[in-house]
MIVO-129390 format. One line per 5 residues: number of its first residue (from 1); their letters; for each residue x, y, z of C-alpha. Coordinates in pm, 1 decimal. Layout:
N
NUM) A) X:Y:Z ~ ...;
This chain:
269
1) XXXXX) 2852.8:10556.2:15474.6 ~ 2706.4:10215.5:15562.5 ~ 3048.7:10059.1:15668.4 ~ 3160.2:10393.9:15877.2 ~ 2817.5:10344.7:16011.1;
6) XXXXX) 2894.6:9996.3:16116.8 ~ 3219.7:10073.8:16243.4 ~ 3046.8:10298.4:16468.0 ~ 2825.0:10048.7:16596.9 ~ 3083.6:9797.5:16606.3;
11) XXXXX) 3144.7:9618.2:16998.4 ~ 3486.1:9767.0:17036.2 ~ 3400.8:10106.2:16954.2 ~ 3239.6:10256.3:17293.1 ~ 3587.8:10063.5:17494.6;
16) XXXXX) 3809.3:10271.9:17226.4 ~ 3631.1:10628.5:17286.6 ~ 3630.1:10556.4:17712.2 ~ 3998.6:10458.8:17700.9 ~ 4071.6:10757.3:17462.1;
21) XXXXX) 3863.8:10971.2:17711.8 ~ 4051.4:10847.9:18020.6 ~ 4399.4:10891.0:17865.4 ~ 4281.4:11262.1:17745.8 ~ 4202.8:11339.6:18105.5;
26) XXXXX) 4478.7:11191.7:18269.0 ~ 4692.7:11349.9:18032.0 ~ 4519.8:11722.7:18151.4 ~ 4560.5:11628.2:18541.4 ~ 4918.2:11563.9:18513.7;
31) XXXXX) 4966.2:11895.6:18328.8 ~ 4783.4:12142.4:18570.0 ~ 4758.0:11957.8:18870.8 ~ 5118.1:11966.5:18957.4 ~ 5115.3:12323.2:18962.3;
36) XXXXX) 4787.1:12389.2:19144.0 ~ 4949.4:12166.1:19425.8 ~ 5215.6:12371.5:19437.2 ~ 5032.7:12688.0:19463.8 ~ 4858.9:12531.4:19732.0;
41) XXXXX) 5181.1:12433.0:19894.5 ~ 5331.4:12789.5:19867.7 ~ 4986.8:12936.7:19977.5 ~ 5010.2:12705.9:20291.6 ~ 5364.5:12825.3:20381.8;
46) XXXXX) 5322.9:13153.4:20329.6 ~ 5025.6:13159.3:20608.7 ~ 5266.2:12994.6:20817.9 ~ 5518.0:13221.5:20773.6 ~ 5250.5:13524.1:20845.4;
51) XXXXX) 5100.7:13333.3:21175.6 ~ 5465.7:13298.0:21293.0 ~ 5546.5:13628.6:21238.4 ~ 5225.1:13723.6:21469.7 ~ 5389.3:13480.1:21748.9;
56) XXXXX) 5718.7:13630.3:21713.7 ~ 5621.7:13974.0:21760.6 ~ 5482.1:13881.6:22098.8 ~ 5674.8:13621.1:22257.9 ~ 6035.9:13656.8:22076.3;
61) XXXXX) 6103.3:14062.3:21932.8 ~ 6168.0:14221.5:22283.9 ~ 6488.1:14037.6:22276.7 ~ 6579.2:13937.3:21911.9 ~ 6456.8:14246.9:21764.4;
66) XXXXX) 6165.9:14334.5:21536.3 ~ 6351.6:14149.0:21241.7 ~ 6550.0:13911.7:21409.1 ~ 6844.5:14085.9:21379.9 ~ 6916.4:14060.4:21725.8;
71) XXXXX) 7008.9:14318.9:22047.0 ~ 7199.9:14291.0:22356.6 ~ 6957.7:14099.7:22521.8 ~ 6974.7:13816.4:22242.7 ~ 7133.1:13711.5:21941.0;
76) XXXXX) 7034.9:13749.7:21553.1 ~ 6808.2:13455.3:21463.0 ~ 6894.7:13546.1:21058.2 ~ 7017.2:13220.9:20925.3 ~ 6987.4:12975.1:21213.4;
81) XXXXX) 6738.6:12775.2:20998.9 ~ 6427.0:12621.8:21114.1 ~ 6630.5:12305.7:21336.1 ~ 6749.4:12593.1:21579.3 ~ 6376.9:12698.4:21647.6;
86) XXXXX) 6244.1:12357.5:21672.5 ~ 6510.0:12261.0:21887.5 ~ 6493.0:12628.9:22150.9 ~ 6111.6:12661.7:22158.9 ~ 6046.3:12252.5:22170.5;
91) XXXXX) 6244.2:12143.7:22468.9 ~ 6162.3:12453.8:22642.4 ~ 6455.8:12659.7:22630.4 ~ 6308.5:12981.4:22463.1 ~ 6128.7:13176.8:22565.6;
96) XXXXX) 6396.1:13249.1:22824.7 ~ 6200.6:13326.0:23180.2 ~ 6485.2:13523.9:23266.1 ~ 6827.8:13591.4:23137.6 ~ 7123.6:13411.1:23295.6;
101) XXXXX) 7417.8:13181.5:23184.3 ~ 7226.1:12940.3:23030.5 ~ 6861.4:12851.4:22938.6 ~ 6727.1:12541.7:23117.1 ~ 6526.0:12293.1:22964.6;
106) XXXXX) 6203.0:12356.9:23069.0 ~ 5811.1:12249.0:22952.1 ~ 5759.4:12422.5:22634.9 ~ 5518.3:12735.4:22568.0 ~ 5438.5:12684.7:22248.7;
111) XXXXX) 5267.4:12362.0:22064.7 ~ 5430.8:12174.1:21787.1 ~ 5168.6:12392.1:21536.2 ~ 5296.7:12690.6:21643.3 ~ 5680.3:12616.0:21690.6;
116) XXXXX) 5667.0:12525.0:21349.8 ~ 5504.1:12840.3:21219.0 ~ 5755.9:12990.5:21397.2 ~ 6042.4:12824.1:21219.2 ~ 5873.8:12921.7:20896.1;
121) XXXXX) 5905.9:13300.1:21005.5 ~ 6250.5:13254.5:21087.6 ~ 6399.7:13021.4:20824.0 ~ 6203.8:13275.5:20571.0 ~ 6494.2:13534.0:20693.3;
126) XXXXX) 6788.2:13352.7:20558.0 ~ 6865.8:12996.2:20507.7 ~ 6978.3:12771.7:20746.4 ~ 6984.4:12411.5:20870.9 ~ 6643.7:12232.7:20870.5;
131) XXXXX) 6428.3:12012.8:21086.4 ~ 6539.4:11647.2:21041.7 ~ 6335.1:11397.0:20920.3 ~ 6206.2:11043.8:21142.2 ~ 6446.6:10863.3:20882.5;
136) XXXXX) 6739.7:11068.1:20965.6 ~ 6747.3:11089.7:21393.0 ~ 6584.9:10755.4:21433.2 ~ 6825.7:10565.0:21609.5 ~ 6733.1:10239.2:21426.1;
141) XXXXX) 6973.3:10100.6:21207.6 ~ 7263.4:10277.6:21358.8 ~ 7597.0:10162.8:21446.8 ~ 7589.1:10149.9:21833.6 ~ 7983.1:10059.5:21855.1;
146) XXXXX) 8098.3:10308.9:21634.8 ~ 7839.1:10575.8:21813.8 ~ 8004.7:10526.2:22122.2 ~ 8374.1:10601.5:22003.1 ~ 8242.7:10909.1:21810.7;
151) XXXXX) 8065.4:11026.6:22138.0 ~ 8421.1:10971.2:22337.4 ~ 8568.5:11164.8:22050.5 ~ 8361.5:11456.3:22021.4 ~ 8124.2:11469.9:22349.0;
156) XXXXX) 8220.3:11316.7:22647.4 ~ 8451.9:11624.8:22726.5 ~ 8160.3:11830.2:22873.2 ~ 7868.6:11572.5:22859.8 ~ 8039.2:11264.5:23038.3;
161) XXXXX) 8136.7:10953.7:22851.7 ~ 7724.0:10814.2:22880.6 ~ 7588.9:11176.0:22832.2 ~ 7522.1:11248.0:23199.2 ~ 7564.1:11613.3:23169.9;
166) XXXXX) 7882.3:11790.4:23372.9 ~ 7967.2:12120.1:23465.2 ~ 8102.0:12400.2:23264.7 ~ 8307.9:12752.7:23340.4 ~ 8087.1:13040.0:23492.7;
171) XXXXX) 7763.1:12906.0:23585.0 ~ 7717.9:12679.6:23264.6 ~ 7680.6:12365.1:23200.3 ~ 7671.6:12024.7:22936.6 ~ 7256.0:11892.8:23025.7;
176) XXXXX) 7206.1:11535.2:23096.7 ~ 7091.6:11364.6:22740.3 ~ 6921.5:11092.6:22953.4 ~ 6573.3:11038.7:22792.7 ~ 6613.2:11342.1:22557.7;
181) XXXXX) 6398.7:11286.2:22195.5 ~ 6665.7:11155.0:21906.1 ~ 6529.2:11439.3:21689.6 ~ 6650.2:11699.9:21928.6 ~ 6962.1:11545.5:21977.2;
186) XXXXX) 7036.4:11580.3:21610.1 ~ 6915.1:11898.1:21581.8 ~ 7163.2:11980.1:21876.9 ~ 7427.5:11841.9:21650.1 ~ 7313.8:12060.9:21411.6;
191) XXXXX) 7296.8:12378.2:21537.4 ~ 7552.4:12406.5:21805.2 ~ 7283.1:12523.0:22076.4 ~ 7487.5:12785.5:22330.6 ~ 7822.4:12640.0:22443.2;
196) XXXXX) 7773.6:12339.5:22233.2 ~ 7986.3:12351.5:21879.7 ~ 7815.9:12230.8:21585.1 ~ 7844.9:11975.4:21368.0 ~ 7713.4:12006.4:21050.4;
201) XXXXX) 7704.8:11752.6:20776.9 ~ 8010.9:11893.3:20627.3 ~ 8206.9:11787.6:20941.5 ~ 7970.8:11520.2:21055.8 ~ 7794.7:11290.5:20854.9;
206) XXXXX) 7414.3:11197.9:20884.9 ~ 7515.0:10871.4:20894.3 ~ 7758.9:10966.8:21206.4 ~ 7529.9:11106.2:21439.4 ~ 7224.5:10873.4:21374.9;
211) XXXXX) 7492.3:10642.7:21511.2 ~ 7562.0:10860.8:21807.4 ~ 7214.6:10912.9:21892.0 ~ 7170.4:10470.4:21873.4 ~ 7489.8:10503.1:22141.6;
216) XXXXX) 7267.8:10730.8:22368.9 ~ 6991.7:10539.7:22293.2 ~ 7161.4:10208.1:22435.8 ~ 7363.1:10355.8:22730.3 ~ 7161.7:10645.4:22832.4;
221) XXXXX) 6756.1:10611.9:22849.1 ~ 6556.2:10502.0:23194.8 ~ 6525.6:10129.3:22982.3 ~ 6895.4:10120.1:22985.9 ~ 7072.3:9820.8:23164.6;
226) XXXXX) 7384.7:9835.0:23356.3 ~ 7608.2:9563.2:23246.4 ~ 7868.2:9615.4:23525.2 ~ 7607.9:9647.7:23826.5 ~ 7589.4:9927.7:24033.9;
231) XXXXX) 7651.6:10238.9:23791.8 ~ 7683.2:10516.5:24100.9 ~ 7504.7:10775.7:23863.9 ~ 7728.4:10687.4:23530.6 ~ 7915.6:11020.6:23683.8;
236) XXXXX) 8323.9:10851.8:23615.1 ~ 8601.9:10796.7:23848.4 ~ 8452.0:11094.5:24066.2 ~ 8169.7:10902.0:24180.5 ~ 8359.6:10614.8:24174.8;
241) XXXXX) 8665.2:10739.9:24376.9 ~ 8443.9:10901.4:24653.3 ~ 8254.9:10527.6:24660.7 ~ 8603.6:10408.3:24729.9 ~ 8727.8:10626.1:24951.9;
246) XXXXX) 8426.2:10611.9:25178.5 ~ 8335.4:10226.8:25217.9 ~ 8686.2:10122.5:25098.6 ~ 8866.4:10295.6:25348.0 ~ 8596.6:10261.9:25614.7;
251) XXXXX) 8554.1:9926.0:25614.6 ~ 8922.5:9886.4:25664.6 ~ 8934.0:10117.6:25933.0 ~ 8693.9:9897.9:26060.3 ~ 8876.5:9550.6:26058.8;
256) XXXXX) 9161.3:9749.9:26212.7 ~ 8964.6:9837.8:26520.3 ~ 8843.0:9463.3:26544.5 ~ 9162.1:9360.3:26500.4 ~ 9308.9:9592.9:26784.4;
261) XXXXX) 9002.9:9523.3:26982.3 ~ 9069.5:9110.1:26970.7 ~ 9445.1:9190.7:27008.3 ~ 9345.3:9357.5:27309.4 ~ 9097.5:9112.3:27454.5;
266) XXXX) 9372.2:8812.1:27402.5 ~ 9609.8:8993.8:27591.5 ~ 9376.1:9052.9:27896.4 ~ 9280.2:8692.1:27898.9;
């Protein structure tokens, strides 16, 4: 009893029974407290879902449909993933004002909070793509040269070879990217907005449109230089052309009058 006694006492004893103690508790947190986060996780999406399903009934069911599931006056929202709301309700484009051929860009109605409460609601109806992260739309890092060729490739058809935007059939139209945020840009890739095709990772890599989005970001911003000089509105031989055509061909209709007009003068003299 005397040396048990001392063993208690001994200098090392109370460092033993602390680290034993902390090692006992750690051991507890890392068995329950994963799952309490979690519940608190699922808790905290599934009052997003329920506030977004309050700000869909009012701002988005008279012309999706109390599910989503879509009427004439709009399509079914089942499966378009959260990336399609973030993308419609944060640059403006939905709620629609009024219906036409295509939805403008426009200042948004409803604040980051609530856009993405309503992309809970709606990507709780069926999955679909997701909003991007910083790491995957930031244009840093991205190949700017081979950005450009993929933009010739795949874009430049509708939205001009430096994204300027350019007229479609029947009242539509590709919008200007000038100045439009990377992460909607991507999220544009994604989802294949209105006349726009998509491009999802299966046909597109991430890697392939973070470099499309550096292209944009080099040629197309209001920090972007012009190289060349005067750009005439990055428009394409249109612009160009009429610039020809105009001072071109004026200013040589010009020298031919001065021309005649000295011709003239000589003679009389």
């Amino acid at each position: 009893m005397k040396k048990l006694s001392a063993r208690r006492r001994h200098p090392l004893a109370a460092v033993v029974v602390l680290l034993f103690a902390l090692a006992v508790t750690g051991g507890l947190y890392a068995a329950f407290a994963p799952a309490e986060s979690a519940k608190a996780d699922d808790t905290a999406q599934s009052l997003a879902i329920e506030e977004g399903k309050k700000l869909y009934s009012v701002g988005c069911a008279s012309c999706h449909g109390t599910g989503a599931q879509g009427t004439s006056d709009g399509p079914s929202l089942v499966g378009v993933g959260s990336a399609a709301v973030d993308f419609q309700v944060r640059t403006g484009r939905m709620p629609m004002q009024q219906q036409g051929a295509q939805a403008p860009r426009k200042k948004p109605v409803y604040t980051q909070a609530q856009t993405d409460q309503l992309a809970a609601y709606i990507a709780s109806l069926g999955a679909g793509p997701s909003v991007p992260s910083k790491d995957q739309y930031s244009p840093d890092g991205g190949d700017i040269a081979k950005g450009g060729e993929l933009f010739r490739t795949n874009c430049a058809q509708c939205h001009n070879f430096t994204g300027k935007g350019g007229a479609l059939s029947n009242g539509k139209f590709a919008p200007s990217l000038e100045d439009v945020d990377p992460k909607h840009i991507y999220e544009a890739m994604q989802t294949g907005p209105q006349n726009m095709p998509s491009f999802p990772d299966t046909t597109m890599s991430q890697k392939n449109k973070k470099d499309i989005i550096a292209y944009l970001d080099e040629v197309n911003t209001s920090k972007s230089e012009s190289p060349g000089g005067l750009n005439l509105g990055g428009l394409g031989p249109v612009s160009e052309g009429l610039f020809g055509w105009i001072f071109g061909l004026g200013a040589l209709i010009a020298l031919a009058i001065w021309v005649a007009a000295r011709t003239a003068k000589a003679k009389k003299s």
